[in-house]
MARSETI-367346 format. One record per residue: x, z, y of N, C-alpha, C, O in turn. Coordinates in Angstrom, 2 decimals. Layout:
REM MARSETI-367346
+---------+---------+---------+---------+---------+----------+---------+---------+---------+---------+---------+---------+
!  n.east !    n.up ! n.north ! ca.east !   ca.up ! ca.north !  c.east !    c.up ! c.north !  o.east !    o.up ! o.north !
+---------+---------+---------+---------+---------+----------+---------+---------+---------+---------+---------+---------+
!       X !       Z !       Y !       X !       Z !        Y !       X !       Z !       Y !       X !       Z !       Y !
...
+---------+---------+---------+---------+---------+----------+---------+---------+---------+---------+---------+---------+
This chain:
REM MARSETI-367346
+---------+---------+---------+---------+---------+----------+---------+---------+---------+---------+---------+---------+
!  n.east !    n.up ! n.north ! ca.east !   ca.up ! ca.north !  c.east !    c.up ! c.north !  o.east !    o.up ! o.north !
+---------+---------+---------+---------+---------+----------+---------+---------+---------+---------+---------+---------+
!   69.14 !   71.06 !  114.92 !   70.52 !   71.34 !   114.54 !   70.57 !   71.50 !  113.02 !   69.98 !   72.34 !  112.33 !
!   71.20 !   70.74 !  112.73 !   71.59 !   70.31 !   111.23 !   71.97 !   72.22 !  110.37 !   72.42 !   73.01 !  111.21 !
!   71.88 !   72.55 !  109.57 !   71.99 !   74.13 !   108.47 !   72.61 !   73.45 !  107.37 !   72.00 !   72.63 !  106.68 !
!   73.88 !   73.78 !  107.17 !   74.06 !   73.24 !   105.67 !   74.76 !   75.13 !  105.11 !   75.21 !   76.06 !  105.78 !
!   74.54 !   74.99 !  103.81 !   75.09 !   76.30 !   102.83 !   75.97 !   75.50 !  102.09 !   75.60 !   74.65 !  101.28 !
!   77.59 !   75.87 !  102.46 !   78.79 !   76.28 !   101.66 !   79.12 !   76.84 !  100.22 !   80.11 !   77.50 !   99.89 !
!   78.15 !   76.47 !   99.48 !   78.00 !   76.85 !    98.07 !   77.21 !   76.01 !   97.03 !   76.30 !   75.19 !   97.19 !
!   77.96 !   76.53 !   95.70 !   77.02 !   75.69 !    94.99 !   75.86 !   77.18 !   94.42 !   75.04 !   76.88 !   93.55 !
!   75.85 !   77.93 !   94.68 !   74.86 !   79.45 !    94.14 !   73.55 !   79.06 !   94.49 !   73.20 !   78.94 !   95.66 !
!   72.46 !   78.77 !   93.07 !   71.61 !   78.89 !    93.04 !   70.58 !   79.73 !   93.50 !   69.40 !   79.42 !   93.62 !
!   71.29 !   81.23 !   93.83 !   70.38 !   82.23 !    94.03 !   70.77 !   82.04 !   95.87 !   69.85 !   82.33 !   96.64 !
!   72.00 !   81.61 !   96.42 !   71.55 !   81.52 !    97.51 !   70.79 !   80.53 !   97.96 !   69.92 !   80.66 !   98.82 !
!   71.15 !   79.30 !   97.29 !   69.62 !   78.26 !    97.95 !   68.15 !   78.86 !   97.53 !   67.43 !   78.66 !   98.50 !
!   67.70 !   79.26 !   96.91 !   66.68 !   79.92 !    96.74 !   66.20 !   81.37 !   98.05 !   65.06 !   81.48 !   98.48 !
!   67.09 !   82.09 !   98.36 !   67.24 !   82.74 !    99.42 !   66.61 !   81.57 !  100.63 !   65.44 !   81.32 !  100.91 !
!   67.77 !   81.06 !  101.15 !   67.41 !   80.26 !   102.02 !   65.80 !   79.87 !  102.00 !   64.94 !   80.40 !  102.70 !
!   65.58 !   78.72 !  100.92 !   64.17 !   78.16 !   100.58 !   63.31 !   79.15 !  101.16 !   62.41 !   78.83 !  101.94 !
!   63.56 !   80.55 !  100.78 !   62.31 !   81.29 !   100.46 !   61.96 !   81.85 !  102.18 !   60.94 !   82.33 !  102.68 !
!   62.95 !   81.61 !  102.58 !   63.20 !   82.00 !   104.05 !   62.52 !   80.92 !  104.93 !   62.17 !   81.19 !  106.08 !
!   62.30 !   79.46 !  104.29 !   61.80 !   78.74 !   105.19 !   62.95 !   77.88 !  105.74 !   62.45 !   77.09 !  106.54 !
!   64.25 !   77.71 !  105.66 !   65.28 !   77.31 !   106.38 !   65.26 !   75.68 !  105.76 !   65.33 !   75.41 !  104.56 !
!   65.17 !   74.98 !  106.56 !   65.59 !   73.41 !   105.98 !   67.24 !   73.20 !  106.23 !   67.81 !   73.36 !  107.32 !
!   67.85 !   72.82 !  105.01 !   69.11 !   73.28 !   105.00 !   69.58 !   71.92 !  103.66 !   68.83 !   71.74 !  102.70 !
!   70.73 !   71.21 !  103.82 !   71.44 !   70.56 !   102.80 !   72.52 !   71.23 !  102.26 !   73.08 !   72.16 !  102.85 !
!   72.80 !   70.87 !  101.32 !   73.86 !   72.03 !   100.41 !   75.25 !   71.17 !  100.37 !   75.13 !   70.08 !   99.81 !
!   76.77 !   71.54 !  100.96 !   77.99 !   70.61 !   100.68 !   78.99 !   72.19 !  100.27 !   79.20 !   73.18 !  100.96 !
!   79.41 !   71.85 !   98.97 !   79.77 !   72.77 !    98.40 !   81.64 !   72.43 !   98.80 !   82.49 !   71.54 !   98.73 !
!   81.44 !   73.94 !   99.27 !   83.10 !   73.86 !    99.84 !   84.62 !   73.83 !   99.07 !   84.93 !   74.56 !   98.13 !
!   85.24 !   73.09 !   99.53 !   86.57 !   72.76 !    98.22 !   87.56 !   74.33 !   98.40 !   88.58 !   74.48 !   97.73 !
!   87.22 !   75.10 !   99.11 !   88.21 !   76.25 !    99.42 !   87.92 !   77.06 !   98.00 !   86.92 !   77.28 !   97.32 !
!   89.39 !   77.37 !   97.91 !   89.83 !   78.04 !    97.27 !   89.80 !   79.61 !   97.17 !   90.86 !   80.19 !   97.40 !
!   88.67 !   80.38 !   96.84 !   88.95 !   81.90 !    96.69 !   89.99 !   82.38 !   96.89 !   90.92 !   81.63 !   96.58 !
!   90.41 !   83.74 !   97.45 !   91.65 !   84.70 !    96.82 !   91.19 !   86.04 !   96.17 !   90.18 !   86.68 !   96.42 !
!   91.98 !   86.25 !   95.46 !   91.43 !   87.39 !    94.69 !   92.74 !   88.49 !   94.52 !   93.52 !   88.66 !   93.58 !
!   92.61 !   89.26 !   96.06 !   93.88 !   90.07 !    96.57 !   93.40 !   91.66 !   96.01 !   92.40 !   92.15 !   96.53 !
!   93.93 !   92.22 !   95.23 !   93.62 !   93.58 !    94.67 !   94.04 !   94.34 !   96.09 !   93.25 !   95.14 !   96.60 !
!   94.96 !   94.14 !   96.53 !   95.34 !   94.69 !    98.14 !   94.53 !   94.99 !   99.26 !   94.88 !   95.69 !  100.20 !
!   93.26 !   94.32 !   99.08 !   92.82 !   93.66 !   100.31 !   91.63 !   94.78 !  100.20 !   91.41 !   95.02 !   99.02 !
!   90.88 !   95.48 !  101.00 !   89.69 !   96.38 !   101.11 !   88.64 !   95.23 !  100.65 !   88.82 !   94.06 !  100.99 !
!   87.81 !   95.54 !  100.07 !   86.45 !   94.82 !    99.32 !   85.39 !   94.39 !  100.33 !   84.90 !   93.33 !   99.94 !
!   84.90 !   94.77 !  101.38 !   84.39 !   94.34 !   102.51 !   85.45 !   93.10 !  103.20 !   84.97 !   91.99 !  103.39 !
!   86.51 !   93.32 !  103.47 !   87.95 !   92.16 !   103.98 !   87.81 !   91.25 !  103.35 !   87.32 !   90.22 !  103.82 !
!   88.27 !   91.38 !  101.85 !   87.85 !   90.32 !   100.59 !   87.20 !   89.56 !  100.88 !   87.62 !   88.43 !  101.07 !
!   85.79 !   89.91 !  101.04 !   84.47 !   89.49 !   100.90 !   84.26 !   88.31 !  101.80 !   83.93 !   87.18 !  101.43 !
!   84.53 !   88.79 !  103.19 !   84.54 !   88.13 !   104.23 !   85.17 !   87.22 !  104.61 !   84.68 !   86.26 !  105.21 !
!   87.23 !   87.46 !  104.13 !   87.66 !   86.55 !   104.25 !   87.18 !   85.11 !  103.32 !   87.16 !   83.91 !  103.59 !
!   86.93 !   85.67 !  102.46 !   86.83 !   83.98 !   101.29 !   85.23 !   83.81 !  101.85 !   84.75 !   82.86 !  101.23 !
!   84.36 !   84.30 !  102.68 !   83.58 !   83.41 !   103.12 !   83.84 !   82.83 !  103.85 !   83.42 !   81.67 !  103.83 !
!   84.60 !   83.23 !  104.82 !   84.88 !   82.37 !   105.91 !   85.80 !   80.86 !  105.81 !   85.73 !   79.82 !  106.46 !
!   86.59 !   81.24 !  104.78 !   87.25 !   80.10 !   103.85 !   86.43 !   79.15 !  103.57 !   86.61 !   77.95 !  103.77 !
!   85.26 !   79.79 !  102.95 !   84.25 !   78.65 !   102.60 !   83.56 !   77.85 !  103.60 !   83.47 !   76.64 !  103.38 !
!   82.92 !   78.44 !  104.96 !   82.40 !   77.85 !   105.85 !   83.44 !   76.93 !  106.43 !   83.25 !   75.73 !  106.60 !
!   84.52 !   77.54 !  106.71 !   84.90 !   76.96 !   107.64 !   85.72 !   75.67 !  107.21 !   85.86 !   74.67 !  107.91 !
!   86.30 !   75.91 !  105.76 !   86.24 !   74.24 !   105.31 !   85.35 !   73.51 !  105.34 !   85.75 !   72.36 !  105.47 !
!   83.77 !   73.62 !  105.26 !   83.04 !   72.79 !   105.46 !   82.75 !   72.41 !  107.03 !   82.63 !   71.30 !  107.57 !
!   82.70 !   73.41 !  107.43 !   82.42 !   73.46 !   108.91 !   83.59 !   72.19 !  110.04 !   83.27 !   71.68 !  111.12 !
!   84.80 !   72.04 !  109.33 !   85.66 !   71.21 !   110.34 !   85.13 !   69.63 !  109.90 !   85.43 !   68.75 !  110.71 !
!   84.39 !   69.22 !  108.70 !   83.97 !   68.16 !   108.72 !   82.27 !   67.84 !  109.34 !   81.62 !   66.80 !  109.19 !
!   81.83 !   69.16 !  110.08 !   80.51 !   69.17 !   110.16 !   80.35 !   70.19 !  111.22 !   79.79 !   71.28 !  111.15 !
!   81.09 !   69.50 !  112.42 !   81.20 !   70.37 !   114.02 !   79.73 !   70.49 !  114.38 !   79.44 !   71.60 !  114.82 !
!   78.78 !   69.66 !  114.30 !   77.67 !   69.91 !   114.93 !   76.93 !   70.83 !  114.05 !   76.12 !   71.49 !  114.70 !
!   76.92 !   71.07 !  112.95 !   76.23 !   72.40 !   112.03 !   76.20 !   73.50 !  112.31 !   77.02 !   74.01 !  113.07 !
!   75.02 !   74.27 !  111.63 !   75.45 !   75.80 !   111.50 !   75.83 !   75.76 !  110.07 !   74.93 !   75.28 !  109.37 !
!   76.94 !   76.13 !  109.42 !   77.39 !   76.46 !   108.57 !   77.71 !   78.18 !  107.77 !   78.42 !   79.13 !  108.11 !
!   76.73 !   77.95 !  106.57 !   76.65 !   79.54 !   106.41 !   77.64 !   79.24 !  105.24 !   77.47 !   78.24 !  104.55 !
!   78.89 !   80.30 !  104.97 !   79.06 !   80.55 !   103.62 !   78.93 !   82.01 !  103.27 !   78.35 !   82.88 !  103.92 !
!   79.55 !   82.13 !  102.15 !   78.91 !   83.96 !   101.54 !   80.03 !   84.23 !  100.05 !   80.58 !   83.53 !   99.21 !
!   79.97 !   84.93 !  100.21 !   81.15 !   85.40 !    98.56 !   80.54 !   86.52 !   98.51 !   79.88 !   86.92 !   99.46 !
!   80.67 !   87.13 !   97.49 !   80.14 !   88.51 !    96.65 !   81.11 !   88.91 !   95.38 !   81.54 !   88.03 !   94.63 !
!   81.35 !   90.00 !   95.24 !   82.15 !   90.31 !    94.66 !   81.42 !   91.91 !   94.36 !   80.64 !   92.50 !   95.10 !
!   82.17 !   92.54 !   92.47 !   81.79 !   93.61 !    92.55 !   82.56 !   94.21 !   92.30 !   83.64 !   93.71 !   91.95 !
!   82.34 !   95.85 !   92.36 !   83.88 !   96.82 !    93.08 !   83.20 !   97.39 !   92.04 !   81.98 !   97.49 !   91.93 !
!   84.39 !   97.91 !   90.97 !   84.50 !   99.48 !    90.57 !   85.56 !   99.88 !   89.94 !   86.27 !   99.04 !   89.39 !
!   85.83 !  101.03 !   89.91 !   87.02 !  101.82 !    89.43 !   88.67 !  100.99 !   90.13 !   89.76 !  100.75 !   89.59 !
!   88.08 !  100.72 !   91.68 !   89.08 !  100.31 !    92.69 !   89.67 !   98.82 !   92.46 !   90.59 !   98.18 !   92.96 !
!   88.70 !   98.58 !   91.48 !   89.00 !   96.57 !    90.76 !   87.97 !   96.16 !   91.72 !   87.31 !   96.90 !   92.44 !
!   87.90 !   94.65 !   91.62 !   86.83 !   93.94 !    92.43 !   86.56 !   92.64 !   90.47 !   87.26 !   91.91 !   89.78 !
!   85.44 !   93.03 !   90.49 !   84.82 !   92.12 !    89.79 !   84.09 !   90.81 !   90.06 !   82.93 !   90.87 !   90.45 !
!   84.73 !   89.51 !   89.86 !   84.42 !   88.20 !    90.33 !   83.56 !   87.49 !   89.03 !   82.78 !   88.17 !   88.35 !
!   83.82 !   86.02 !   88.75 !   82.57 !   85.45 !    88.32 !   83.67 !   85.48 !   86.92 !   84.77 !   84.92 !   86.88 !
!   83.06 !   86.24 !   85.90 !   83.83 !   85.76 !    84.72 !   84.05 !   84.69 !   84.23 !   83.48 !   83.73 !   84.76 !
!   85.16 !   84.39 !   82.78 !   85.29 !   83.10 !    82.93 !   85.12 !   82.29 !   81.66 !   85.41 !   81.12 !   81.41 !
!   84.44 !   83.42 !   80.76 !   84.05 !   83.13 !    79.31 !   82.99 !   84.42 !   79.07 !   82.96 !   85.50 !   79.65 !
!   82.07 !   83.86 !   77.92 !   81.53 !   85.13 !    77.83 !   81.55 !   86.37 !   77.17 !   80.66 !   87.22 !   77.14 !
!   82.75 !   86.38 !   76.61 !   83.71 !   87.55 !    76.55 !   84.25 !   88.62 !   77.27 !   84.18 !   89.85 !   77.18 !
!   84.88 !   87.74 !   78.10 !   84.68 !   88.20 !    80.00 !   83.77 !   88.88 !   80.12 !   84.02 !   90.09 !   80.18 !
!   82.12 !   88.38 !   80.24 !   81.43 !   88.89 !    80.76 !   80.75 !   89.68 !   80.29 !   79.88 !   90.16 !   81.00 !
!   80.92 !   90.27 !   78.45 !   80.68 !   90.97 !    77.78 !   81.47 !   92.32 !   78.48 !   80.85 !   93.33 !   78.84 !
!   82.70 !   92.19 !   78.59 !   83.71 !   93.67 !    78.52 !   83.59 !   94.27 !   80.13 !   83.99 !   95.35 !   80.58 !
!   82.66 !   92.77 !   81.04 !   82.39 !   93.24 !    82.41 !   81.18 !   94.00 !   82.37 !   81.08 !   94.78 !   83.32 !
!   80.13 !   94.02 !   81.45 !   79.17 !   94.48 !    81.37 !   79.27 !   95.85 !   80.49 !   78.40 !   96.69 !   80.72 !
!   80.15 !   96.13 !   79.62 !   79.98 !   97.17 !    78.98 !   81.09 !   98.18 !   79.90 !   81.26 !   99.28 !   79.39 !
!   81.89 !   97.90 !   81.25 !   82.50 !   98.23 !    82.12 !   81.95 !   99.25 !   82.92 !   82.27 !  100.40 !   83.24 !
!   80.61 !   98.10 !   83.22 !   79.60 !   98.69 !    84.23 !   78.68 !   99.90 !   83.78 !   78.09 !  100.68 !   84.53 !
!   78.67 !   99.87 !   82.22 !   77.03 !  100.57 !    81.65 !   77.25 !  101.96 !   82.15 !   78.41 !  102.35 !   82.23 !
!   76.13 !  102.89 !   82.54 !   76.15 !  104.10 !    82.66 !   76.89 !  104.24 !   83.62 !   77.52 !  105.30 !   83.65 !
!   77.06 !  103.37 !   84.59 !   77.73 !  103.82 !    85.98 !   77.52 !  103.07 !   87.11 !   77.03 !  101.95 !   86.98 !
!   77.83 !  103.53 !   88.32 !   77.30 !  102.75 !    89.60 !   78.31 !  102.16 !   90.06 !   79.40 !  102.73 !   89.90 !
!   78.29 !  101.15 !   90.60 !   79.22 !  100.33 !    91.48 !   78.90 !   99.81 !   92.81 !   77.82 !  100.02 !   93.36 !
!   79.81 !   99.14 !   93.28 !   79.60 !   98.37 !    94.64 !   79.50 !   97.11 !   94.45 !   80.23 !   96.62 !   93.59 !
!   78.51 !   96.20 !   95.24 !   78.46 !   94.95 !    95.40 !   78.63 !   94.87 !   96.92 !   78.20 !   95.62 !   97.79 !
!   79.57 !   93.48 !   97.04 !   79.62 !   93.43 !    98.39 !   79.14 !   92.11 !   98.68 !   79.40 !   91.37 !   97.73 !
!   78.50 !   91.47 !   99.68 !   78.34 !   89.83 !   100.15 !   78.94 !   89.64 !  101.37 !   78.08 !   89.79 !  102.25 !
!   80.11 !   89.34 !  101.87 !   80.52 !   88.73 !   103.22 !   79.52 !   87.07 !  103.23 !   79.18 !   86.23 !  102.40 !
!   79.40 !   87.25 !  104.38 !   78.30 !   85.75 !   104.73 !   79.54 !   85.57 !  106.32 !   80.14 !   86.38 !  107.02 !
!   79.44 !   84.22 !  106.29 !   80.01 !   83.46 !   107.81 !   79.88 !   82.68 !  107.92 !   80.27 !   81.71 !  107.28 !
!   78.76 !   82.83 !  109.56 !   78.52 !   81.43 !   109.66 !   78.97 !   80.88 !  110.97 !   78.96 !   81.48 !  112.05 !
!   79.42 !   79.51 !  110.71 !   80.16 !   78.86 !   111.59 !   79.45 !   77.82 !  112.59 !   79.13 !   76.64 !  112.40 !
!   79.31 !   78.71 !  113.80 !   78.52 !   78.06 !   114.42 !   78.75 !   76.22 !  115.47 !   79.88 !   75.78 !  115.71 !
!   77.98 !   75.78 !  115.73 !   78.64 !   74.62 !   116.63 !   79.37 !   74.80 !  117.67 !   78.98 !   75.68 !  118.43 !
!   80.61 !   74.07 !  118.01 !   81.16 !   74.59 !   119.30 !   82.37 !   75.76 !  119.18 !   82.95 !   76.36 !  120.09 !
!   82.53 !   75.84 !  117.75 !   82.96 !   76.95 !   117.54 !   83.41 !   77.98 !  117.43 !   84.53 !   78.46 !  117.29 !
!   81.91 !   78.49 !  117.54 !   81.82 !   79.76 !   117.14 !   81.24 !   80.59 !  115.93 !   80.60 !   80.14 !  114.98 !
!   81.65 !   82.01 !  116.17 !   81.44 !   82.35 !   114.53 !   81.03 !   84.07 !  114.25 !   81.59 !   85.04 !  114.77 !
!   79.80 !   84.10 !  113.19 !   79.68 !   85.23 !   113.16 !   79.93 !   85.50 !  112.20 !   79.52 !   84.64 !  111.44 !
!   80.93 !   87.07 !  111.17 !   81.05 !   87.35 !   109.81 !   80.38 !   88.57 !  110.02 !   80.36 !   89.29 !  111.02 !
!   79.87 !   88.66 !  108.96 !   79.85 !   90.47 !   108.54 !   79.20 !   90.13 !  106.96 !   79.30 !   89.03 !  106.41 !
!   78.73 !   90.98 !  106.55 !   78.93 !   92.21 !   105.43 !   77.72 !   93.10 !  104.75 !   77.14 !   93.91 !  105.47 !
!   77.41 !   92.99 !  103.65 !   76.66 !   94.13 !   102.94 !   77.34 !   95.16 !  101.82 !   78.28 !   94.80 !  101.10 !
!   76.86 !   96.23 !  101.77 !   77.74 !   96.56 !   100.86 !   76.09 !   97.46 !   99.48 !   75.52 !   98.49 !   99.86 !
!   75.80 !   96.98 !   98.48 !   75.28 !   97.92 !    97.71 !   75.51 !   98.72 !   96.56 !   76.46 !   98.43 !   95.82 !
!   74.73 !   99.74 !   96.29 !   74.97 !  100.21 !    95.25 !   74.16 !  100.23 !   94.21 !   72.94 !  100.28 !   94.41 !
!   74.84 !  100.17 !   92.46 !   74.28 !   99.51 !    92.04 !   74.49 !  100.53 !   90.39 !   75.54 !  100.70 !   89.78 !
!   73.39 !  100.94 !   90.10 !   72.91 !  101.99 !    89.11 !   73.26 !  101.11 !   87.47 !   72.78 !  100.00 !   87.24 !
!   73.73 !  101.50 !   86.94 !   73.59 !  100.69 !    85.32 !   72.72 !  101.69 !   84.39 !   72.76 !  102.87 !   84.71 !
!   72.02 !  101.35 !   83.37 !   71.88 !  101.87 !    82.51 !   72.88 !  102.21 !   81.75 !   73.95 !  102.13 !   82.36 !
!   73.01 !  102.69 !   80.22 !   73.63 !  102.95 !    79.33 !   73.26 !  101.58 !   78.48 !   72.12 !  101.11 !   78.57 !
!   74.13 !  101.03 !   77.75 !   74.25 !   99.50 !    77.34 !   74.79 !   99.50 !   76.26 !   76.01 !   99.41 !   76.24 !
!   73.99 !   99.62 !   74.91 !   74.75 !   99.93 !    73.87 !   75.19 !   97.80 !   73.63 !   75.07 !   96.85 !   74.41 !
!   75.61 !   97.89 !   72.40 !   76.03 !   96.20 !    72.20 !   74.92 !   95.37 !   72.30 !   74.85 !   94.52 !   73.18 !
!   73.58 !   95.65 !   71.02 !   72.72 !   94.90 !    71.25 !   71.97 !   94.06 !   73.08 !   71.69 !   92.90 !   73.38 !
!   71.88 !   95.44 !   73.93 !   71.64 !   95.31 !    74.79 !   72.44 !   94.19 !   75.92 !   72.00 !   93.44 !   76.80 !
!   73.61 !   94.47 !   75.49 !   74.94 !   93.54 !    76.20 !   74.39 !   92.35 !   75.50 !   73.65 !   91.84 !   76.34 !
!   74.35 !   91.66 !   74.46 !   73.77 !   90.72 !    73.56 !   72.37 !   90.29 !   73.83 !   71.99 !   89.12 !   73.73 !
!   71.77 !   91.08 !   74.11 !   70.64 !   90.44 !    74.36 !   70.42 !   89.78 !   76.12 !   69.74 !   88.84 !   76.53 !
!   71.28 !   90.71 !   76.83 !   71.22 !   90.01 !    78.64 !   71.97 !   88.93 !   78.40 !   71.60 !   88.03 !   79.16 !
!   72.96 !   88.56 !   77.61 !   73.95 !   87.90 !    77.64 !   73.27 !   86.46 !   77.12 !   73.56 !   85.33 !   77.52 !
!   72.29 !   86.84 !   76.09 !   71.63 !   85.64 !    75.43 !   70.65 !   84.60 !   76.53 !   70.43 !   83.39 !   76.53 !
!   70.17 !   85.87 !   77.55 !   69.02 !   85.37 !    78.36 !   69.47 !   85.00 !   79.62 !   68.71 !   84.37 !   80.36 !
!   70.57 !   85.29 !   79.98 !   71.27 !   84.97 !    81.49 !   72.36 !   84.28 !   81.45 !   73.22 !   84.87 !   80.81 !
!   72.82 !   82.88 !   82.01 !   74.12 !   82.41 !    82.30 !   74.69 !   83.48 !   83.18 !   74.20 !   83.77 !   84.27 !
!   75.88 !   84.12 !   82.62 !   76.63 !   85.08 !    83.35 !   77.74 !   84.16 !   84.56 !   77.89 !   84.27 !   85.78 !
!   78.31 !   83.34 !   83.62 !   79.61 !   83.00 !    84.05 !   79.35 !   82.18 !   85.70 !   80.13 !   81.25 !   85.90 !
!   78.55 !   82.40 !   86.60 !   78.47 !   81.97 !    87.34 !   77.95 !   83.05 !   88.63 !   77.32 !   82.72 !   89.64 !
!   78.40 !   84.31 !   88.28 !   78.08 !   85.70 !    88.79 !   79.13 !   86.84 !   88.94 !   79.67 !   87.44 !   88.02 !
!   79.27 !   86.99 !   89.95 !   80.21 !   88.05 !    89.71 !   79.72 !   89.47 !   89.37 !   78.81 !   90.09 !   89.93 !
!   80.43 !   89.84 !   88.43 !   80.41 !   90.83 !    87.37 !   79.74 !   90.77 !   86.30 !   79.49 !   91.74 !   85.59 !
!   79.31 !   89.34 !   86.02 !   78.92 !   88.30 !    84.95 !   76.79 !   88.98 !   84.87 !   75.89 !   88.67 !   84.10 !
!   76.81 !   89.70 !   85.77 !   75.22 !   89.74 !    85.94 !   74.33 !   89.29 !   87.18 !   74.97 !   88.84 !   88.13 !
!   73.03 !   89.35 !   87.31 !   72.70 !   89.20 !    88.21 !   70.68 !   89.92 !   88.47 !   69.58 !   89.68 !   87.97 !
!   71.38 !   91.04 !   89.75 !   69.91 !   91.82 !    89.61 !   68.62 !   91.09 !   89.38 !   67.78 !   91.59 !   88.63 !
!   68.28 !   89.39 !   90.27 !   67.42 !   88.85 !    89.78 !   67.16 !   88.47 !   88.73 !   66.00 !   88.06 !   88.71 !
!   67.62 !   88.39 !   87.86 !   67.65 !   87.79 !    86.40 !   67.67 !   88.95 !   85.19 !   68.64 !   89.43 !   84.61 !
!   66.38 !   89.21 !   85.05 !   66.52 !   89.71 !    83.76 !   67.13 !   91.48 !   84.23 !   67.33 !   92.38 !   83.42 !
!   67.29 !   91.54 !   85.63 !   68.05 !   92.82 !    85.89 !   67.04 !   94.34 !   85.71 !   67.58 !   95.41 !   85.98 !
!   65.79 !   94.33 !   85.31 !   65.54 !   95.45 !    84.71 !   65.89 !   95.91 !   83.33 !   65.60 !   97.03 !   82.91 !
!   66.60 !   94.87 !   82.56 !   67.49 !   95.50 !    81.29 !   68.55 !   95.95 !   81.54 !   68.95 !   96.68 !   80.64 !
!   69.24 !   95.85 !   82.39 !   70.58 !   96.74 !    82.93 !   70.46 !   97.56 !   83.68 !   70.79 !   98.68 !   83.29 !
!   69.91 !   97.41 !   85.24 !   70.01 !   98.05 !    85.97 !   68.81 !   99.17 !   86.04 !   67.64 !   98.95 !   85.70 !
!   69.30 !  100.40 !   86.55 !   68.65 !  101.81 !    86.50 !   68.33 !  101.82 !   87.80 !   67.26 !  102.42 !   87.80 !
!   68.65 !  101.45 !   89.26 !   68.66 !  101.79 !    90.35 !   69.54 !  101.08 !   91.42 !   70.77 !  101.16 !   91.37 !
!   68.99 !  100.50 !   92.26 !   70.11 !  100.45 !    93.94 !   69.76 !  101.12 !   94.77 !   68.72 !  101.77 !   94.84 !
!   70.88 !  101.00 !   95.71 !   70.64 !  101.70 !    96.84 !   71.37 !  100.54 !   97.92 !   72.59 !  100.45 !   97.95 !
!   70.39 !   99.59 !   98.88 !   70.53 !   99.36 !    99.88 !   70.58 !   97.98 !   99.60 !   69.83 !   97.75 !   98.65 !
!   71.28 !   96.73 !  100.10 !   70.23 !   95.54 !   100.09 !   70.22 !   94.64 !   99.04 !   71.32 !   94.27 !   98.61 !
!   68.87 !   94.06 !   98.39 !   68.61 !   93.64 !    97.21 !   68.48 !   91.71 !   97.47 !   68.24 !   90.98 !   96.51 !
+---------+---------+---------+---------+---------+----------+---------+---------+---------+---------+---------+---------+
């Protein structure tokens, strides 16, 4: 049975890979929403399922995984910035404080059916004077991350601590 991933995210094909999963990648034309209304777990989930399941109606016999992530703080949801300016004022946002990351994953099974759910972590910053913002910023493409970082990358210059899944 055919596995395809609903994304173009490098760090999730790498996931996958590392998992062993033989899997082709068709990156889904759906459109995000980005509802301040909406609970951050809901969010999460709905725009994955957006993602699978546009791919999924051209690819009935698949398992189709998609996934969105988004990060929560001070009752905002932080998505993939869109300059690195953006992702400067998202990072000096975060310094010296913890937030939420969330990943809704859904995957759309053959026959369809479908499972969603949800992670939710927490996520420690250091204190981030400019240089420091400047220097992650130099070594990491942000703009393709929501909250313009990413714990694998370079994430012991920012991050102080999580709590729960990495």
């Amino acid at each position: 049975m055919p596995v395809i991933l609903a994304s173009s995210s490098p760090r999730r094909r790498e996931l996958l890979a590392a998992a062993g999963v033989s899997f082709e990648v068709k990156v889904s034309p759906a459109e995000e929403i980005h509802d301040p209304s909406m609970p951050l777990a809901e969010l999460c989930e709905y725009n994955a399922r957006l993602k699978a399941q546009a791919v999924a109606l051209e690819n009935p016999d698949a398992v189709v995984i998609g996934a969105d992530t988004l990060v929560w703080i001070d009752d905002t949801a932080l998505g993939k910035p869109t300059s690195l300016g953006e992702a400067e004022a998202m990072l000096r946002r975060l310094s010296g404080r913890s937030h939420s990351v969330c990943t809704g994953v859904c995957l759309c099974l053959p026959g369809g059916g479908r499972e969603v759910f949800h992670t939710i972590t927490t996520v420690d910053f250091h204190d981030l004077d400019q240089q420091a913002i400047e220097d992650y910023l130099s070594l990491v493409h942000t703009l393709d991350k929501a909250g313009g970082y990413a714990i694998q990358e370079h994430g012991e210059r920012i991050v102080r601590g999580i709590s729960g899944s990495y």
